[in-house]
C-alpha positions as a Python dict, from the first residue, in 0.01 Angstrom:
ca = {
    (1, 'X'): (0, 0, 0),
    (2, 'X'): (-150, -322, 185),
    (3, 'X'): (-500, -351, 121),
    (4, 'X'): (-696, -305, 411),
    (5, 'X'): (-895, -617, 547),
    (6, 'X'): (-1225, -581, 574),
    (7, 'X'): (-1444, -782, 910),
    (8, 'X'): (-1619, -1067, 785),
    (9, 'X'): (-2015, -978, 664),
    (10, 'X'): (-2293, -1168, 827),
    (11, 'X'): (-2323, -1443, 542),
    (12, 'X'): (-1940, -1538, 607),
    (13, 'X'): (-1953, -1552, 948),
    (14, 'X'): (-2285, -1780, 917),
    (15, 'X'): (-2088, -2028, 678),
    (16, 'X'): (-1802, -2004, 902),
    (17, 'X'): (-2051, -2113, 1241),
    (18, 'X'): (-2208, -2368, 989),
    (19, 'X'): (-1875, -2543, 871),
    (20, 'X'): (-1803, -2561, 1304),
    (21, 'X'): (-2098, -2684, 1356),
    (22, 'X'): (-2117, -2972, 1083),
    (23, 'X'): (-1780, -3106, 1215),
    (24, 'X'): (-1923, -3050, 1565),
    (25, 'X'): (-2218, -3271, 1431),
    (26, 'X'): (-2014, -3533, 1283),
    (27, 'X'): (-1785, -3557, 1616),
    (28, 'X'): (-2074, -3614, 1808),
    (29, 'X'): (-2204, -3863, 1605),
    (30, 'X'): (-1925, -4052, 1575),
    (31, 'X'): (-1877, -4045, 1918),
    (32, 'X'): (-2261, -4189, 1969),
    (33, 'X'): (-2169, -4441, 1721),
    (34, 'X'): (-1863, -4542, 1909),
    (35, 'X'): (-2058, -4558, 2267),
    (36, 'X'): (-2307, -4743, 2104),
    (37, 'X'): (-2081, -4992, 1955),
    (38, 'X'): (-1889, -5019, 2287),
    (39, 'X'): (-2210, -5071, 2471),
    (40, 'X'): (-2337, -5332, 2256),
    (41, 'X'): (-1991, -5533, 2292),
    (42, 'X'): (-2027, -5461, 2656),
    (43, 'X'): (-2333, -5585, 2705),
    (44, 'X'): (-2251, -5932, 2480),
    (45, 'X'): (-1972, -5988, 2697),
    (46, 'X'): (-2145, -5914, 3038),
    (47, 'X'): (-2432, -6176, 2848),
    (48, 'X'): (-2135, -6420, 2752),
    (49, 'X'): (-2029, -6442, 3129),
    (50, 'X'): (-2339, -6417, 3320),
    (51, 'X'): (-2453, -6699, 3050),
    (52, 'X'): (-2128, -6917, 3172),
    (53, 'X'): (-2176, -6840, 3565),
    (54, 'X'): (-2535, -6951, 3528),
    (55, 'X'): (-2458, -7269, 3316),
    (56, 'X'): (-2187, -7395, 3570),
    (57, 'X'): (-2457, -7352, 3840),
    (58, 'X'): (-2696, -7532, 3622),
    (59, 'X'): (-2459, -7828, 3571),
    (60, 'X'): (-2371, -7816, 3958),
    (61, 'X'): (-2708, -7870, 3994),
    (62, 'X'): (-2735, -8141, 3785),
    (63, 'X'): (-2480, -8376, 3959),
    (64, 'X'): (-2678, -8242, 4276),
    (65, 'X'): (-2985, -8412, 4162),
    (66, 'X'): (-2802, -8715, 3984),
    (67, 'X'): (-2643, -8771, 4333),
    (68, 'X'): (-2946, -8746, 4529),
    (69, 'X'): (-3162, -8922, 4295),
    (70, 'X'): (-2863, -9237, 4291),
    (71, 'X'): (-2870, -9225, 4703),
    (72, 'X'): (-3248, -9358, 4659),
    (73, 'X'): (-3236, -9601, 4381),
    (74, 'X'): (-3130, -9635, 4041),
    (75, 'X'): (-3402, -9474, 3881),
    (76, 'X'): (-3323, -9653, 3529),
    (77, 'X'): (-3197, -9994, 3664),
    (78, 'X'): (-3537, -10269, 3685),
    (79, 'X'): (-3412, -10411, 3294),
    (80, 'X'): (-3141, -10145, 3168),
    (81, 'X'): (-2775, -10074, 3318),
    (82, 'X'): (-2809, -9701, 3206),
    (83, 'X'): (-3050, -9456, 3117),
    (84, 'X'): (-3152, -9029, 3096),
    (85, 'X'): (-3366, -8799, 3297),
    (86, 'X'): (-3441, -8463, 3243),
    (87, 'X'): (-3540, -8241, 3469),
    (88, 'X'): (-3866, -8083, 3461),
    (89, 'X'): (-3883, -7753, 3331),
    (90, 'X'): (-4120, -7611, 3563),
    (91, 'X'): (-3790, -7635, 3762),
    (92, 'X'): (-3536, -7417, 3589),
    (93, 'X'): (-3555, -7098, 3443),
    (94, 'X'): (-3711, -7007, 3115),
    (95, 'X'): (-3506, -7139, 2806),
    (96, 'X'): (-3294, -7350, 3050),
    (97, 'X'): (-3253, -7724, 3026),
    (98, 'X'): (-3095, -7982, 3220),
    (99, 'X'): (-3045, -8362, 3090),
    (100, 'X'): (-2901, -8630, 3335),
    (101, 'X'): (-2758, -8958, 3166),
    (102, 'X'): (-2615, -9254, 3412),
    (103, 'X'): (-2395, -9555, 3318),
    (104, 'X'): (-2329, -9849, 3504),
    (105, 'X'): (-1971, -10012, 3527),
    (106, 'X'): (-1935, -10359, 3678),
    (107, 'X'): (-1647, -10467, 3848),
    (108, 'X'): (-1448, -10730, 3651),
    (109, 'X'): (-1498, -11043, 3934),
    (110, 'X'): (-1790, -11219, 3985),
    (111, 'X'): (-1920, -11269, 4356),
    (112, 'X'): (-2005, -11617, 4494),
    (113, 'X'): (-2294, -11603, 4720),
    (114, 'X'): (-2518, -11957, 4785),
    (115, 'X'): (-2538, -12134, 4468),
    (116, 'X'): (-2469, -11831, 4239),
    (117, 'X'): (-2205, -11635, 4093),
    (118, 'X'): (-2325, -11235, 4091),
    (119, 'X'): (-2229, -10924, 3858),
    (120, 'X'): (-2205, -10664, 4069),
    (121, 'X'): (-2231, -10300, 4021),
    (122, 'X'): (-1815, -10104, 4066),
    (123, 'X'): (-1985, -9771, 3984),
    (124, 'X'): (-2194, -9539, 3792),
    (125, 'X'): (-2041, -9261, 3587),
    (126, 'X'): (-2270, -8958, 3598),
    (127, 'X'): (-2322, -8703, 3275),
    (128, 'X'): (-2495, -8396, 3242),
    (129, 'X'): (-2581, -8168, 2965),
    (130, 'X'): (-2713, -7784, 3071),
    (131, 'X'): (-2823, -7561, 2800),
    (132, 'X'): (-2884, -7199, 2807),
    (133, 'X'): (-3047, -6966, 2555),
    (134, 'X'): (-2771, -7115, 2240),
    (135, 'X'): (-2530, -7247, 2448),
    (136, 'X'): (-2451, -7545, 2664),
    (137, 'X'): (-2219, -7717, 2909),
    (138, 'X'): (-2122, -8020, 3027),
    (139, 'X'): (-2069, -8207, 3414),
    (140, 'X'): (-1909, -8506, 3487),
    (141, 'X'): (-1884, -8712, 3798),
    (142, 'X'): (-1820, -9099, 3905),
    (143, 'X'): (-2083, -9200, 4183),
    (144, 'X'): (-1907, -9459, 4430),
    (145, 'X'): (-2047, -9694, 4688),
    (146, 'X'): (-1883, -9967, 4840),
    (147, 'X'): (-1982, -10244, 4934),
    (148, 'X'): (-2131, -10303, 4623),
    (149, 'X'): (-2445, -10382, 4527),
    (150, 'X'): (-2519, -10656, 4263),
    (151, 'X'): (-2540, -10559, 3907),
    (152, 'X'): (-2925, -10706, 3888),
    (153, 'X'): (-3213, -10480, 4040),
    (154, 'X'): (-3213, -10090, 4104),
    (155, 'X'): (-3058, -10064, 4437),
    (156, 'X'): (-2744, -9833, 4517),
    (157, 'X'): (-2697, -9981, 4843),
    (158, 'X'): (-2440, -10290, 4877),
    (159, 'X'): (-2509, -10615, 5007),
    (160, 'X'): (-2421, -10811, 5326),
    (161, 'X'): (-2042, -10762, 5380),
    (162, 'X'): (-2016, -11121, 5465),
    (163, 'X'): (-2160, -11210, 5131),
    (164, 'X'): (-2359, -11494, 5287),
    (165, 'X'): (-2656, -11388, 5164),
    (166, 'X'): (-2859, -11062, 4919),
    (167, 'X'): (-2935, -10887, 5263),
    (168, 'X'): (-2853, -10516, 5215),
    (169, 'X'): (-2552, -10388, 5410),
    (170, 'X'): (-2586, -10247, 5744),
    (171, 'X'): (-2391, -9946, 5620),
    (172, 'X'): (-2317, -9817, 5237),
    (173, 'X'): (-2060, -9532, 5196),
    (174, 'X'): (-2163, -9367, 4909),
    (175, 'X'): (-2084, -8997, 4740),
    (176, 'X'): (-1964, -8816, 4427),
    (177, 'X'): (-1642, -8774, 4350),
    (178, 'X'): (-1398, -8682, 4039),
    (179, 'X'): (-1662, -8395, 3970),
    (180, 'X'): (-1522, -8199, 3619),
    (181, 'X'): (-1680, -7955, 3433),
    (182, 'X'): (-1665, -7922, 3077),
    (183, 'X'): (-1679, -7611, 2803),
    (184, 'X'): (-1806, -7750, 2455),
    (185, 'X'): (-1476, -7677, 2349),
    (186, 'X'): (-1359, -7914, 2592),
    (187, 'X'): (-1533, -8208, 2418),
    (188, 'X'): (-1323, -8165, 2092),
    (189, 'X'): (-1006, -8316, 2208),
    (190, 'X'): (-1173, -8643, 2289),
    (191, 'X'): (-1116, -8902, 2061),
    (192, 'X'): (-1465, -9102, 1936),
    (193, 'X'): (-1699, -8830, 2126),
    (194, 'X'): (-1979, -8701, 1885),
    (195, 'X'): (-2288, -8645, 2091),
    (196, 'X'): (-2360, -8682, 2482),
    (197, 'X'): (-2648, -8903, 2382),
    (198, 'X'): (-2427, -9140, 2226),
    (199, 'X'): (-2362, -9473, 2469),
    (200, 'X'): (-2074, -9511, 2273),
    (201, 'X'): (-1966, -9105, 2281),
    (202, 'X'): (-1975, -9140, 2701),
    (203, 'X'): (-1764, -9419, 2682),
    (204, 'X'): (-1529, -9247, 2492),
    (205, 'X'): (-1549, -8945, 2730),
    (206, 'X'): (-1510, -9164, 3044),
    (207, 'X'): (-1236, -9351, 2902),
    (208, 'X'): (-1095, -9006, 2814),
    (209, 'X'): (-1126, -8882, 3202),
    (210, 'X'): (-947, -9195, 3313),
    (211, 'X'): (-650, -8965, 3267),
    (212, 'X'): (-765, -8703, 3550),
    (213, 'X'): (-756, -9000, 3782),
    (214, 'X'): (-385, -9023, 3799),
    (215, 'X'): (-294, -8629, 3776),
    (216, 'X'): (-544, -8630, 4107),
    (217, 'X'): (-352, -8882, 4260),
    (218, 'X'): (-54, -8664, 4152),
    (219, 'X'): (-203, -8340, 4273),
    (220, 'X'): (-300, -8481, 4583),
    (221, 'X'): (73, -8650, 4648),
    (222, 'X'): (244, -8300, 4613),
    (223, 'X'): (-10, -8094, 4761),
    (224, 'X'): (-19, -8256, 5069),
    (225, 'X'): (355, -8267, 5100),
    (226, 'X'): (367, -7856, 5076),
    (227, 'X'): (46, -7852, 5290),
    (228, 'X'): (218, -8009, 5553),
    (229, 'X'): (575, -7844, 5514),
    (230, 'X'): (435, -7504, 5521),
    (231, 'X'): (211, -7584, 5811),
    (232, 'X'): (496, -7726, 5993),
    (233, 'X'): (704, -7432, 5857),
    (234, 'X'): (482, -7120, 5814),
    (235, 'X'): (491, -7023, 6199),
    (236, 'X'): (737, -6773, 6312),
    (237, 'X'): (794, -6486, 6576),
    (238, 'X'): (815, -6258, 6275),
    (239, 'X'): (458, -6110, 6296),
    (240, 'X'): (471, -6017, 5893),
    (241, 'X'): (626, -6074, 5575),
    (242, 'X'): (714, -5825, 5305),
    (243, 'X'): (602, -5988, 4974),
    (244, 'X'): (964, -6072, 4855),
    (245, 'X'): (988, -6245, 5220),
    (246, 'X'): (691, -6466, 5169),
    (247, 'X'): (744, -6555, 4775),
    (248, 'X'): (1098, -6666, 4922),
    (249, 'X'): (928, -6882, 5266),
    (250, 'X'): (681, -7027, 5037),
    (251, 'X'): (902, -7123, 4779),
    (252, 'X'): (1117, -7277, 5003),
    (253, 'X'): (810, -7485, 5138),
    (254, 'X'): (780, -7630, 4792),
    (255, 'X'): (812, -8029, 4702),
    (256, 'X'): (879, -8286, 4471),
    (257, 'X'): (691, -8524, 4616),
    (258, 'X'): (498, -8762, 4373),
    (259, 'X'): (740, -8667, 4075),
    (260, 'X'): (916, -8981, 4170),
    (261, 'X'): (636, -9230, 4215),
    (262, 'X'): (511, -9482, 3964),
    (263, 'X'): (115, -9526, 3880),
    (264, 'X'): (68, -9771, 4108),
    (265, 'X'): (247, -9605, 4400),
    (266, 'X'): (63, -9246, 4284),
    (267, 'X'): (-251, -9467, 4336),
    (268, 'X'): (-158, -9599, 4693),
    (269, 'X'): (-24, -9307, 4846),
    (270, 'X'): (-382, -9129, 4795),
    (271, 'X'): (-571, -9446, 4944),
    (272, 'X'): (-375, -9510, 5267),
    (273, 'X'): (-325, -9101, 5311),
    (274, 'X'): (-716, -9105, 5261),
    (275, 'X'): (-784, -9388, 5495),
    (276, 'X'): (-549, -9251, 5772),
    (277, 'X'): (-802, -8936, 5781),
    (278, 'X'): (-1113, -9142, 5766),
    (279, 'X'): (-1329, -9138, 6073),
    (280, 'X'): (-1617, -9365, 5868),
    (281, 'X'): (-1884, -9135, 5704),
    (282, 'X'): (-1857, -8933, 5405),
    (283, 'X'): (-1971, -8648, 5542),
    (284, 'X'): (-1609, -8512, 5588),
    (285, 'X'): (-1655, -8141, 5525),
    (286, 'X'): (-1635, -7997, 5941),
    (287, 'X'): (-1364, -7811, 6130),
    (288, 'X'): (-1037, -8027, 6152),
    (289, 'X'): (-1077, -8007, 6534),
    (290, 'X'): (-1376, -8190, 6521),
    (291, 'X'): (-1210, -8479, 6299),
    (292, 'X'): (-939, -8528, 6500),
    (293, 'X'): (-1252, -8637, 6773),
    (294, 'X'): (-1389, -8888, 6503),
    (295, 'X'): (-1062, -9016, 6442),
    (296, 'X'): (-986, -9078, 6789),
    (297, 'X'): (-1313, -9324, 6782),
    (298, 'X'): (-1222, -9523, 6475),
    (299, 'X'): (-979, -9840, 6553),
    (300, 'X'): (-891, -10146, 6369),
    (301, 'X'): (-922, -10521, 6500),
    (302, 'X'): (-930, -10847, 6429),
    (303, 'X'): (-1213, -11012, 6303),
    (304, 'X'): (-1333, -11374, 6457),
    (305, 'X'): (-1074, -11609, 6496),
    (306, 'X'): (-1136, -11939, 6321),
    (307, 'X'): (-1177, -12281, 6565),
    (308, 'X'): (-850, -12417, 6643),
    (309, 'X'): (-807, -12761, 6489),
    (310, 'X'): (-486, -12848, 6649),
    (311, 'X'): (-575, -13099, 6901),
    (312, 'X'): (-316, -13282, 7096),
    (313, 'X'): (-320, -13614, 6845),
    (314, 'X'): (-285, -13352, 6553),
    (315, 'X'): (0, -13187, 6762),
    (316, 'X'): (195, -13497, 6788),
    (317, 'X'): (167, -13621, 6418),
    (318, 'X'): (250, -13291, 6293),
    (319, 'X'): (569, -13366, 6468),
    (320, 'X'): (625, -13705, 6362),
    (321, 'X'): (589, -13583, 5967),
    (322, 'X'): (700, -13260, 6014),
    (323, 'X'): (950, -13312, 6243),
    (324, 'X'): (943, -12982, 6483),
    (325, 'X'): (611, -12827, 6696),
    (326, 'X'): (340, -12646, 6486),
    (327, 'X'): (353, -12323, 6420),
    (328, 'X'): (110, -12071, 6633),
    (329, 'X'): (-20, -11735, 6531),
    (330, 'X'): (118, -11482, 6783),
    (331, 'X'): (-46, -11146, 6855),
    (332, 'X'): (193, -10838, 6759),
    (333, 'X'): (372, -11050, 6474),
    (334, 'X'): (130, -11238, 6277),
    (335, 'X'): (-154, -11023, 6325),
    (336, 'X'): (-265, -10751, 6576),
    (337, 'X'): (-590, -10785, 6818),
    (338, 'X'): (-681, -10443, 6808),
    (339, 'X'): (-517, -10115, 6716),
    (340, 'X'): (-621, -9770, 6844),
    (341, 'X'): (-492, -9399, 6746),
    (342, 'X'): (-149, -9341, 6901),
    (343, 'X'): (197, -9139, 6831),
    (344, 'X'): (152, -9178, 6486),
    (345, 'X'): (-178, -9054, 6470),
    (346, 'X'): (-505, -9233, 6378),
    (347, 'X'): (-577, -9630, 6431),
    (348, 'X'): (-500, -9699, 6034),
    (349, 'X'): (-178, -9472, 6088),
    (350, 'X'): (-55, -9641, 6367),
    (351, 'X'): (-159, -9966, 6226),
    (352, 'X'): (36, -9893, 5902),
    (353, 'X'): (381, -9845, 6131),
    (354, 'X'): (263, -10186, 6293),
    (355, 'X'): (269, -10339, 5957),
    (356, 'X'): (602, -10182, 5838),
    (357, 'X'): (411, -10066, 5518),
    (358, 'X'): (606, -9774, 5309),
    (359, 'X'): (469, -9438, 5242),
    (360, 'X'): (389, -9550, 4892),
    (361, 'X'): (426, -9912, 4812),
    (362, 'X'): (521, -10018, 4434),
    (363, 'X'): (271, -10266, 4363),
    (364, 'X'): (-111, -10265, 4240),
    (365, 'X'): (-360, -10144, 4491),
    (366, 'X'): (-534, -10472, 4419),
    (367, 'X'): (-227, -10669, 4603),
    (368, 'X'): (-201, -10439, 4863),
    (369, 'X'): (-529, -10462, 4936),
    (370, 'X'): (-495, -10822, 4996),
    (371, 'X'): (-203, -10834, 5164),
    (372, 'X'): (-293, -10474, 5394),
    (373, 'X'): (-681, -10649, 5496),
    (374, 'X'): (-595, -10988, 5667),
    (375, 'X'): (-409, -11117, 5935),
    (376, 'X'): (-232, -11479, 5984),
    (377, 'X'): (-432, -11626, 6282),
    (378, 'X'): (-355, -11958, 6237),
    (379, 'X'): (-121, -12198, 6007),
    (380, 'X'): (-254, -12510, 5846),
    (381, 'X'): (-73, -12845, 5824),
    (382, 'X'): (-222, -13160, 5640),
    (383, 'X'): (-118, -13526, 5479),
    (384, 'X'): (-249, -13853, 5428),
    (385, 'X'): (-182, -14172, 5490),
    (386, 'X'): (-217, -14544, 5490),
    (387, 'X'): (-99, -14859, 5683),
    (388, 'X'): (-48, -15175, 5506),
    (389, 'X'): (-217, -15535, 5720),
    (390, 'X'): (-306, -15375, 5976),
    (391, 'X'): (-408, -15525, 6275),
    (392, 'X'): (-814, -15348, 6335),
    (393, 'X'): (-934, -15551, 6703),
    (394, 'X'): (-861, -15896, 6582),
    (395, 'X'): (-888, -15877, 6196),
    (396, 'X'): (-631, -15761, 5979),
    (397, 'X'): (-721, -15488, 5699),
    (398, 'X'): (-504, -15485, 5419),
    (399, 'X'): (-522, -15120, 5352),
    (400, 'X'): (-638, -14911, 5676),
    (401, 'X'): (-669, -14513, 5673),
    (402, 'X'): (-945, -14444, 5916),
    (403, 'X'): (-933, -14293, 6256),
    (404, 'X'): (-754, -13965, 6219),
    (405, 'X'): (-428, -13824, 6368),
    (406, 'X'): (-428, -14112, 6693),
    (407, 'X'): (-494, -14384, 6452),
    (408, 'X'): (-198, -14243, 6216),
    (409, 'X'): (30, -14191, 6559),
    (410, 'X'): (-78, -14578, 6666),
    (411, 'X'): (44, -14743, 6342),
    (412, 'X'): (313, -14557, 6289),
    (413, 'X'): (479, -14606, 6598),
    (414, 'X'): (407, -14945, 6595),
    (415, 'X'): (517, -15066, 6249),
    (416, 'X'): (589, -15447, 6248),
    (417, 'X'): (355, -15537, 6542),
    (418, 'X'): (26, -15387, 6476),
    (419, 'X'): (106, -15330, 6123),
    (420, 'X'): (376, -15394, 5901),
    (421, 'X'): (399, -15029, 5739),
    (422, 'X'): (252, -14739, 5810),
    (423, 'X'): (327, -14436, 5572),
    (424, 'X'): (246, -14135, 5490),
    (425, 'X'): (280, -13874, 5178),
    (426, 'X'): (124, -13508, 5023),
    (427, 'X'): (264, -13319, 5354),
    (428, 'X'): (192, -12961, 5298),
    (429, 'X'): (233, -12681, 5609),
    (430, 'X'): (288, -12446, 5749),
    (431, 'X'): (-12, -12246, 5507),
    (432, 'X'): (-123, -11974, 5705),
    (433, 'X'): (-476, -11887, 5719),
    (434, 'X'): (-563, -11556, 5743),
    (435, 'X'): (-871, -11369, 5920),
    (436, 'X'): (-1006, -11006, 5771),
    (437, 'X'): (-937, -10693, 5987),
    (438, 'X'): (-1208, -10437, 6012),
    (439, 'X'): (-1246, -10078, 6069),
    (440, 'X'): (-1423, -10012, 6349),
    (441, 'X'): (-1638, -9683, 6485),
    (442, 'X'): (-1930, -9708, 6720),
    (443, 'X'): (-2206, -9945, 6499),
    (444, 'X'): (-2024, -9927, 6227),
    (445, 'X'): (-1820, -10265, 6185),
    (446, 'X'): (-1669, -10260, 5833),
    (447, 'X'): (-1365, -10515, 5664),
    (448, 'X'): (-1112, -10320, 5586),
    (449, 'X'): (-1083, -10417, 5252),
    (450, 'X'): (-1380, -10267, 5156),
    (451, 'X'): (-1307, -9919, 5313),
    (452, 'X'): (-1000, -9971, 5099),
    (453, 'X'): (-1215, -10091, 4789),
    (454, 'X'): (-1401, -9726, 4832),
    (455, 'X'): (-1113, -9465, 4818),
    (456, 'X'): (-962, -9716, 4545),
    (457, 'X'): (-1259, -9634, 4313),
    (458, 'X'): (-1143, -9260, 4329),
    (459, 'X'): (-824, -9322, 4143),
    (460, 'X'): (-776, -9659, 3986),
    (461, 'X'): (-1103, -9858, 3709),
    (462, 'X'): (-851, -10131, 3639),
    (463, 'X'): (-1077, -10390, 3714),
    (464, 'X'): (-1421, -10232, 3566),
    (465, 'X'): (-1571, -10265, 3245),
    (466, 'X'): (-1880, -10079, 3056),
    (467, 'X'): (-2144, -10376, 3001),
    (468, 'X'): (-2199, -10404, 2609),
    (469, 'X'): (-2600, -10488, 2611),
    (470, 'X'): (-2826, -10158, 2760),
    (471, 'X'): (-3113, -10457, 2828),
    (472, 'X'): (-3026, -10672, 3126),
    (473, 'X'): (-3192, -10981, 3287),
    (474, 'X'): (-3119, -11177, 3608),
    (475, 'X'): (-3019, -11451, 3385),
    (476, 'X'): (-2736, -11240, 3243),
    (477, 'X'): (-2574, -11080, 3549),
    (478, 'X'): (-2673, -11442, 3798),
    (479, 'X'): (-2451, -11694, 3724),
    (480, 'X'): (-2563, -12049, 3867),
    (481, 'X'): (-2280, -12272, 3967),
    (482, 'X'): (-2214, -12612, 4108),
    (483, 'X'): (-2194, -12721, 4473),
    (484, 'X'): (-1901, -12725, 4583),
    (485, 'X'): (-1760, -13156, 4659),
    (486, 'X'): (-1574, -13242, 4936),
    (487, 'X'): (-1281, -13476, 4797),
    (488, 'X'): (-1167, -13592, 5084),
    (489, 'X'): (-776, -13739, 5082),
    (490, 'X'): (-833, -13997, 4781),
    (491, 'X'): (-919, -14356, 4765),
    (492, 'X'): (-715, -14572, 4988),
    (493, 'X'): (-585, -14277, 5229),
    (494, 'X'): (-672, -14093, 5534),
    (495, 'X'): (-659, -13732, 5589),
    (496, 'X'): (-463, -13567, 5864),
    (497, 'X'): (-529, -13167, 5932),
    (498, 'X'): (-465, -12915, 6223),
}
């Protein structure tokens, strides 16, 4: 017989209720436990990134200031080529800091002006530290201006662009460029960095950067390619695209472009792209209808012609030594007058087809710079010479040289009666002589090699160095040197020139 089973009593169902509710209990605190944890992590992480967000604004705002502070003066620069600032913390949130270094870099050439060779300032590389609560970031940027100022004294803006004189320029571009931002972590992989405090440490980190110079120039050679293929390309009657459709068009508006270029023609393809969109302030950021209004204002001319030495005795001896006329300049060929925006867009644009220079010429920016910015407006011929018992009124001169190209042309053409040689010797021509073009845009009258000289500093420190002593003194960047002495053609001989 099965034993009957009895209902629980009121003790066992209590223990029963109590057993429930302890693993209730123990559910719902590890569930609290959990939630907390979560929460906690949460709450690090939403810390972590609102931390980060705030520290790149806080370094933004640090090149902000550097940039501002470097359009005024160089704060540090009446006996040191570098120095700190740190801005006040009345300024920044609580626990926030923000520490500003700037380092000088002189360009590698000296710069005659009177009686004095000058050191003058290429540019200043910009650093700054931002700390938050127990963490910190980093902000780098390379503050250009061109023309430069001398290395000596504080000032940021450059001197007379017909180095004549220490008069301040009429116009300085200036602005900050090559702006990076940098994660502790960042700092690691550069080689000699220990502490941003450290002269030598932002050496090492600005030699390290060099690097992003040419991927920029890189960047900016295939980017603008695909920029301008899929504007050329991206228009169409069909009103949409599915998403297969415009992963195909896209791809297909791809390029290559800059995978094939050298350093050097990485490095000119940025500048003379640059220049061709340059309408003469750095204040570039406004709607691309409203540049295309600049540009149209900007041309590129001549600048003054030198005297023309080629009078009609010079004319005529040049043809006796060099036997055929002198060679003229010729507007069009040897140099052009003036060039305005045309068919192939701006002034510089159409002046680049003018000059038959290629999209991206394989030699250093330094050379093209020379040969781009000057013109041949005149070629230069010269000798000496000498006749032998000459006949001067009614005395004879054993050696006579004086009296320029018509005495040269009278004795020569009458060897054996008024003299019984005439010769001549050290012919050199045609040299050409060459006259600077500028850019040119309402006041603002500019060679061209210096416009070039600014976008150059963007991409390409060849010819800069990092000055070794912190201390400087006008006797260290001011170079005296000695007049310059006319030689003249050499004793016994007369000089010929036109």
């Amino acid at each position: 017989m099965r034993p009957q089973l009895r209902p629980p009593t009121l003790q066992g169902r209590r223990a029963i209720a109590l057993v429930v509710v302890l693993i209730a209990a123990f559910c719902m605190l590890s569930f609290f436990a959990a939630f907390q944890f979560f929460s906690h992590s949460e709450y690090r992480h939403l810390e972590r990134i609102l931390t980060n967000t705030s520290l790149d604004y806080l370094v933004r705002a640090g090149l902000n200031i550097a940039e501002d502070k470097l359009q005024k003066d160089r704060w540090y620069g009446d006996t040191r080529c570098r120095g700190s600032f740190e801005v006040p913390s009345n300024l920044l949130p609580p626990t926030a800091r923000i520490t500003i270094y700037a380092d000088d870099y002189y360009a590698s050439d000296t710069r005659k002006i009177g009686n004095k060779k000058y050191k003058m300032l290429d540019h200043i590389k910009v650093f700054v530290k931002a700390s938050l609560r127990d963490r910190s970031m980093y902000g780098y940027g390379k503050y250009i201006m061109t023309p430069n100022p001398t290395a000596w004294g504080k000032s940021t803006e450059g001197i007379d662009m017909s180095f004549s004189s220490l008069n301040p320029s009429t116009h300085t571009f200036r602005k900050m460029v090559n702006v990076k931002l940098l994660r502790e972590e960042d700092l690691e992989e550069v080689p000699g960095f220990s502490r941003i405090d450290l002269d030598a440490s932002r050496k090492a980190l600005g030699d390290f950067l060099r690097k992003e110079m040419h991927q920029q120039a890189f960047n900016f050679a295939r980017n603008l390619a695909i920029s301008r293929n899929l504007a050329k390309g991206i228009a169409s009657p069909q009103p949409t695209y599915s998403l297969a459709a415009l992963k195909s068009l896209l791809a297909s508006k791809g390029s290559t472009a800059g995978t094939g270029f050298n350093e050097n023609q990485l490095k000119n393809f940025f500048i003379l792209e640059s220049m061709k969109d340059f309408f003469m302030t750095t204040n570039w950021d406004i709607p691309d209808s409203e540049k295309q209004g600049e540009l149209q204002k900007v041309r590129i001319e001549i600048g003054h012609f030198p005297p023309d030495e080629m009078t009609a005795d010079a004319a005529a001896a040049i043809r006796i030594v060099f036997g055929g006329t002198a060679k003229r300049a010729r507007d069009g060929v040897d140099y052009f007058k003036v060039v305005r925006a045309g068919p192939n867009g701006s002034a510089f644009a159409e002046f680049l087809k003018k000059r038959d220079i290629p999209l991206a010429p394989d030699k250093s920016p330094q050379d093209l710079q020379e040969e781009l910015s000057r013109g041949i407006t005149d070629f230069d011929y010269s000798f000496i010479w000498q006749a032998i018992n000459a006949k001067v009124g009614t005395t004879i001169v054993p050696v006579y040289f004086s009296g320029g190209a018509a005495s040269f042309i009278l004795y020569y053409t009458n060897q054996g009666t008024l003299c019984d040689s005439c010769t001549y010797s050290r012919a050199v021509g045609p040299i050409p002589k060459f006259t600077n073009y500028y850019m040119v845009k309402d006041s603002i009258y500019m060679p061209l090699a210096i416009v070039f000289n600014f976008f150059m500093k963007f991409v390409d420190e060849s010819y800069t160095y990092f000055p070794d002593s912190v201390v400087k003194d006008e006797g260290s960047v001011n170079i005296p040197v000695p007049p310059d002495t006319e030689t003249g053609g050499g004793g016994g001989w007369g000089g010929v020139s036109g």
